[in-house]
N, CA, C and O of each residue as an XYZ file, in Angstrom:
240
protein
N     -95.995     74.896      2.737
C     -96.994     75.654      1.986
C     -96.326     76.724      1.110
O     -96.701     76.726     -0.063
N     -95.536     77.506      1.415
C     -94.325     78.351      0.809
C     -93.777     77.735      0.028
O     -93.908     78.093     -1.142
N     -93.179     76.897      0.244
C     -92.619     75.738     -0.872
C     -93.403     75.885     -2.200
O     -93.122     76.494     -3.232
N     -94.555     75.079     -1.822
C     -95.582     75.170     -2.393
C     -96.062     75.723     -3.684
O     -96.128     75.272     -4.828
N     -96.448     77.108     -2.991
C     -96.660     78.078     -3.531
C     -95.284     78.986     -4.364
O     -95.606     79.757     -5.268
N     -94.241     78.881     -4.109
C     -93.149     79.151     -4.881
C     -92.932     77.987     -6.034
O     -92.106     78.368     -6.863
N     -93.345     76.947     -6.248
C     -93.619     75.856     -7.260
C     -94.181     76.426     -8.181
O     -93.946     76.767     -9.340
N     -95.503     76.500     -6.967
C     -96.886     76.732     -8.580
C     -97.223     78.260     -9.057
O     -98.149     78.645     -9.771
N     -96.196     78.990     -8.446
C     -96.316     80.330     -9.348
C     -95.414     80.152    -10.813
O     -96.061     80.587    -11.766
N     -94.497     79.783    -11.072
C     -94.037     79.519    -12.019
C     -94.917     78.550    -13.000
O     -95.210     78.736    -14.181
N     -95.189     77.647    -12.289
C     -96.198     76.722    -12.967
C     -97.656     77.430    -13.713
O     -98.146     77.058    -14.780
N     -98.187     78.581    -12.789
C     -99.243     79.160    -12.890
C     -99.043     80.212    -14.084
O     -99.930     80.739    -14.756
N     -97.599     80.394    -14.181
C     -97.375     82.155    -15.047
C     -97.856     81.175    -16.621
O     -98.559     81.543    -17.562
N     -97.032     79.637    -16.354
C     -96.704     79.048    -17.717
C     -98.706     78.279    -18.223
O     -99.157     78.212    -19.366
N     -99.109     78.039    -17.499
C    -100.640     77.547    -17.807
C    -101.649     78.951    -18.152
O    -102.614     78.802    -18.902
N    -101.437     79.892    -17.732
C    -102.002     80.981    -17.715
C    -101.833     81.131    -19.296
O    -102.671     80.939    -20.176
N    -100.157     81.635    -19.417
C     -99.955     81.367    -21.074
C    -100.408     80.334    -21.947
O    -100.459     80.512    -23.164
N    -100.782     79.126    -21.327
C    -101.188     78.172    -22.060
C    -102.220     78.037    -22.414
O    -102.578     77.435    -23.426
N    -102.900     78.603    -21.597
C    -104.953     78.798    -21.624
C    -105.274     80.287    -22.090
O    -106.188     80.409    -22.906
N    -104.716     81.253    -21.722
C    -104.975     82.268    -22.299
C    -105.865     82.420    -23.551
O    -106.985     82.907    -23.707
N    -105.018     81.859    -24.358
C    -105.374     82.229    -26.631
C    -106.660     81.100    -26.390
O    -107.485     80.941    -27.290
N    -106.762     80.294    -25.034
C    -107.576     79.144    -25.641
C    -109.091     79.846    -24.928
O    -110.207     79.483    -25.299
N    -108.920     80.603    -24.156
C    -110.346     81.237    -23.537
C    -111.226     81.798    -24.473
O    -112.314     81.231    -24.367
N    -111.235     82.546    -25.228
C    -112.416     83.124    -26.051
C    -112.642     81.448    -26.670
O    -113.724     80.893    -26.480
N    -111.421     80.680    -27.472
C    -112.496     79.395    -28.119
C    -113.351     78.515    -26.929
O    -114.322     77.787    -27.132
N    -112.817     78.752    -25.878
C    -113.792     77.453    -25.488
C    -115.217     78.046    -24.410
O    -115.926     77.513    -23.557
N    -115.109     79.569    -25.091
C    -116.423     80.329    -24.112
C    -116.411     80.061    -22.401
O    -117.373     79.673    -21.738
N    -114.814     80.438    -21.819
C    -115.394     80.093    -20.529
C    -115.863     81.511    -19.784
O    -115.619     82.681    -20.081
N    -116.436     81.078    -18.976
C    -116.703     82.537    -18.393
C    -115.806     83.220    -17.436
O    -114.884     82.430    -17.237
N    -115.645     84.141    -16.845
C    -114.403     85.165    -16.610
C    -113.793     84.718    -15.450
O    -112.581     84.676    -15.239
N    -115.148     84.219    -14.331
C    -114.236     83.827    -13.094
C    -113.044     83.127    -13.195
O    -112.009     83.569    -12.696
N    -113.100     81.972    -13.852
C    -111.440     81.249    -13.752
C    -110.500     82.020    -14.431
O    -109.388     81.601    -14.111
N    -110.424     82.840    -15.124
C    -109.405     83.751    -15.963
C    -109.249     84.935    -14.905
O    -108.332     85.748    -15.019
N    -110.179     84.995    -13.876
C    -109.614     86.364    -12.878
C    -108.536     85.320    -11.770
O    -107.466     85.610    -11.236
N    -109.510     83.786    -11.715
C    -108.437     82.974    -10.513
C    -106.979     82.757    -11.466
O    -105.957     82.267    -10.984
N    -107.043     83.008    -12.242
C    -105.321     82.776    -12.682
C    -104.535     83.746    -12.683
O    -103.470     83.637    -13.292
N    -104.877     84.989    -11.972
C    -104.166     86.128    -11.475
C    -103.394     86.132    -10.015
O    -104.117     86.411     -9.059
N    -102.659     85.984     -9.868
C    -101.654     85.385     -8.425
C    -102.376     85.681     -7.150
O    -102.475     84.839     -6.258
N    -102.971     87.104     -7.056
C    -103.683     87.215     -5.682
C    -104.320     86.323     -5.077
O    -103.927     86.174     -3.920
N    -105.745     85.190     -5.609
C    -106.154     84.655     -4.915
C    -105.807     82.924     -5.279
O    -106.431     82.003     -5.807
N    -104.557     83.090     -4.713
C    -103.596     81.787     -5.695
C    -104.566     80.382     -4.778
O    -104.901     79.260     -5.157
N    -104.737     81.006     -3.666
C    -104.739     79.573     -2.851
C    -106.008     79.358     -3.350
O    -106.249     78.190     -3.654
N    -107.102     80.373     -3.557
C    -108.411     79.535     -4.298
C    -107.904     78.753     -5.723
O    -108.630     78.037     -6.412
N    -106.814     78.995     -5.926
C    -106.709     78.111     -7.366
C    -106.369     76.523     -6.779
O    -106.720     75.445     -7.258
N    -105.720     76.749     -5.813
C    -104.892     75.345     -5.417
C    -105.564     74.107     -5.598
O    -104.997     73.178     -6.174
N    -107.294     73.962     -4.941
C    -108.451     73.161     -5.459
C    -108.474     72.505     -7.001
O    -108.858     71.407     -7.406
N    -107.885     73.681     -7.691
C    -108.564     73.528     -9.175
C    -107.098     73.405     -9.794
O    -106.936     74.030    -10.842
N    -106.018     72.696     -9.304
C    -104.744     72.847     -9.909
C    -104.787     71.274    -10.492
O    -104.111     71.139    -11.512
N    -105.352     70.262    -10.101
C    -105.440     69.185    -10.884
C    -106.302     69.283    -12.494
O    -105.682     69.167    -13.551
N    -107.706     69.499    -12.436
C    -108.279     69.938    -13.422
C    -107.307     71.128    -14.471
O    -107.042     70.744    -15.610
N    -107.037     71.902    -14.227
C    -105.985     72.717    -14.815
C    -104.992     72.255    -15.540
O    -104.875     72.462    -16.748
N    -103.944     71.369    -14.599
C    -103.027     70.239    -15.358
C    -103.841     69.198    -15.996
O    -102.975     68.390    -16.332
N    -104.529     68.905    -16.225
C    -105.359     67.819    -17.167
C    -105.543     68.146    -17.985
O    -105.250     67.543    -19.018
N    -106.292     69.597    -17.939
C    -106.337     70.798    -19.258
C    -105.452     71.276    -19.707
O    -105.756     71.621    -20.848
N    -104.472     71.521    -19.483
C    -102.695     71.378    -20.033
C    -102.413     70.642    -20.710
O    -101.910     71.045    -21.759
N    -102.558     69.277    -20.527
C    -102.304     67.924    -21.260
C    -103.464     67.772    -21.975
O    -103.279     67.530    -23.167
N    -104.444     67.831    -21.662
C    -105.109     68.011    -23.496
C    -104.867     68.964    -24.199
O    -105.187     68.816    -25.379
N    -104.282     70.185    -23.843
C    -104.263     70.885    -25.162
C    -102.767     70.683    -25.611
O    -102.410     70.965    -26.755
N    -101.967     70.216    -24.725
C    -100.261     70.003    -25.167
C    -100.431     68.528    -26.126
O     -99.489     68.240    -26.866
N    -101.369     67.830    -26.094
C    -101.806     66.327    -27.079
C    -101.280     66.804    -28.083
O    -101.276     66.171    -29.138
């Protein structure tokens, strides 16, 4: 789980940057932009597939 989680913080700093500029265009609302703040990492863990999908469409 440490493992883990030492993975997807790096992973998380770089999607965060990636979605960031894209939040005001695509009107999301605030909760997922507070879950991409490291504290409540493990509620992100659920939503780390959807996330990488959304990565790869906007990296298209």
């Amino acid at each position: 789980m440490l493992l883990l989680l030492r993975f997807l913080l790096p992973l998380l700093k770089f999607l965060k940057l990636l979605l960031l500029p894209k939040l005001p265009l695509r009107r999301l609302p605030m909760p997922p932009l507070l879950l991409l703040k490291p504290p409540p990492m493990l509620l992100l863990l659920p939503l780390m597939p959807p996330l990488l999908l959304h990565s790869k469409h906007f990296l298209q």
